[in-house]
C-alpha positions, -999 to +999 in steps of 0.1 A: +851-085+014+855-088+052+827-098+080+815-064+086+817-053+050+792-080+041+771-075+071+766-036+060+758-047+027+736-075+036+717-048+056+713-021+029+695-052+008+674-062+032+660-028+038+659-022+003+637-054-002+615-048+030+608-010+034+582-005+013+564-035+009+562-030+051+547+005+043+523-009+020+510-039+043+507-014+076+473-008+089+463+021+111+451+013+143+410+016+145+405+049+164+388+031+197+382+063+216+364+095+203+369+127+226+342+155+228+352+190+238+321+212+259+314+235+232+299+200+212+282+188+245+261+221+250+257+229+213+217+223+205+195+229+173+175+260+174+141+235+185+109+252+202+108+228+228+076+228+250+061+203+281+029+192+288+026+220+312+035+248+290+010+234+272-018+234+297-008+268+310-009+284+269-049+272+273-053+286+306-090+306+305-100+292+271-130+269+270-130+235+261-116+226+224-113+200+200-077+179+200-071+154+179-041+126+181-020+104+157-026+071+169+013+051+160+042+063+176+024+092+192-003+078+211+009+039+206+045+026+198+025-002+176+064-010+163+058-049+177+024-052+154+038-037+122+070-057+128+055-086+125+034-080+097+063-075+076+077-107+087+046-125+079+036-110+048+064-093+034+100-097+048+128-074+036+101-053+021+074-027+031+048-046+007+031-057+038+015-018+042-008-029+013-023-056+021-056-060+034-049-090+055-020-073+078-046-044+082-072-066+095-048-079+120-030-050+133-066-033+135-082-062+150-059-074+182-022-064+176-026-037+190-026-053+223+013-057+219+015-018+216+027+001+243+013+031+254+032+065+254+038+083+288+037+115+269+004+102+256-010+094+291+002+129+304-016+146+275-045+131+274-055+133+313-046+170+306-072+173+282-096+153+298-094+176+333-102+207+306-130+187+288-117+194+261-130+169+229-108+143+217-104+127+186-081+099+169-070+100+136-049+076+117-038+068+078-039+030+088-059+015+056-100+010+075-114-025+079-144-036+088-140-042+120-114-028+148-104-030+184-082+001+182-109+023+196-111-002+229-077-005+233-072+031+232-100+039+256-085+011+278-050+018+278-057+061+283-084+048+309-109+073+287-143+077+302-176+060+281-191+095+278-155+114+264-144+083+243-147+092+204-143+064+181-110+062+160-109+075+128-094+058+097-084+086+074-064+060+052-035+067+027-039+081-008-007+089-024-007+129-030-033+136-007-027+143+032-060+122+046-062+137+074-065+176+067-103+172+061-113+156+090-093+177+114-119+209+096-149+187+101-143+180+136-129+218+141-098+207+161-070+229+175-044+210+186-038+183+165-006+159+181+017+139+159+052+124+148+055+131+114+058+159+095+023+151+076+008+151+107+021+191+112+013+201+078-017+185+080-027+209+116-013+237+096-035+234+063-065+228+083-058+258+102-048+241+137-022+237+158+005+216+149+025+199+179+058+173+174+057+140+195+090+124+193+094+094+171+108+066+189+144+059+179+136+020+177+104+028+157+101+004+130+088+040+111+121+049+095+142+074+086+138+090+119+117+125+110+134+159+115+116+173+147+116+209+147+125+214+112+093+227+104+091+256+129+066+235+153+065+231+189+083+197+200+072+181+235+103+173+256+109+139+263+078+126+241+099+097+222+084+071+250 
């Protein structure tokens, strides 16, 4: 067999051997760039968005009401305080939630890591300038004593004379806590993140309005604002 002969042949092998064992071991490249077209950019979910002003103005020439507020990630994004309770009393696990001693804490001073909401602050003076009665209501577990109540009136800068103490509905599993109280204390408006806090306006016969849940809430999965067919404040997650 001559030079060129053996050189074809050679070739022929080699590709034999190589081809698909090449195929096999290729990888495709990571896709490092994701395009969007406009139609993506401007689509939106059918959401009944509403400000702070809409809400004022759909009051307009009503007298003073009762409003009541969820206190975390509405009024407070407490994330810091329930954070670390979990890495105190219970990391990797949301046992933390039931135990008396994180409540005593987070009720009793960590709340001075919260940070107040600007949709809170713009709500709140809102209400304040109608007179309107304001009320706090939150499934935290009670305790026997609580700084919540200060640091609320501090942080909102609440008058003495318009300041209602907080109210600890507490959790019961089944039961939405808070429907009762919102009846007793004949409120509205009642403003809150999560969807038990829309139901629980609806089934005590008030009005039920979204505050966006923080993204980097440690409250998680993210609820689904809107999907109940409530008004949703604009720019409320901070």
């Amino acid at each position: 067999m001559n030079t060129a002969k053996r050189l074809l042949a050679l070739g022929v092998f080699s590709l034999a051997i190589t081809g698909p064992f090449a195929q096999a071991t290729e990888a495709p490249a990571p896709a490092l760039y994701q395009g969007v077209n406009v139609a993506q950019l401007a689509h939106q979910q059918p959401v009944h968005w509403v400000s702070v002003a809409q809400i004022e103005n759909s009051l307009s020439g009503q007298p003073p009401i009762a409003v009541g507020f969820d206190i975390d990630d509405t009024l407070l994004y407490s994330t810091p305080g329930f954070y670390r309770g979990q890495q105190m009393f219970s990391p990797g696990s949301d046992a933390y939630l039931n135990n008396p001693q994180f409540w005593q804490k987070m009720n009793n001073g960590w709340d001075d890591f919260s940070i107040p909401k600007q949709v809170a602050r713009q709500l709140i003076a809102m209400h304040l300038k109608r007179g309107d009665h304001i009320y706090f209501i939150t499934a935290r577990t009670p305790t026997k004593t609580e700084t919540v109540s200060r640091t609320i009136q501090q942080d909102f800068s609440i008058p003495d004379s318009a300041m209602n103490k907080v109210i600890f509905s507490g959790f019961r599993a089944g039961q939405n806590t808070k429907v009762s109280w919102i009846k007793q204390k004949n409120i509205r408006i009642f403003y809150g993140d999560a969807d038990s806090d829309i139901t629980a306006a609806r089934d005590a016969g008030a009005r039920g309005i979204r505050v966006l849940r923080a993204a980097n809430s440690s409250y998680q999965p993210l609820p689904e604002a809107g999907d109940l067919g409530e008004e949703v404040i604009v720019d409320s997650q901070y």
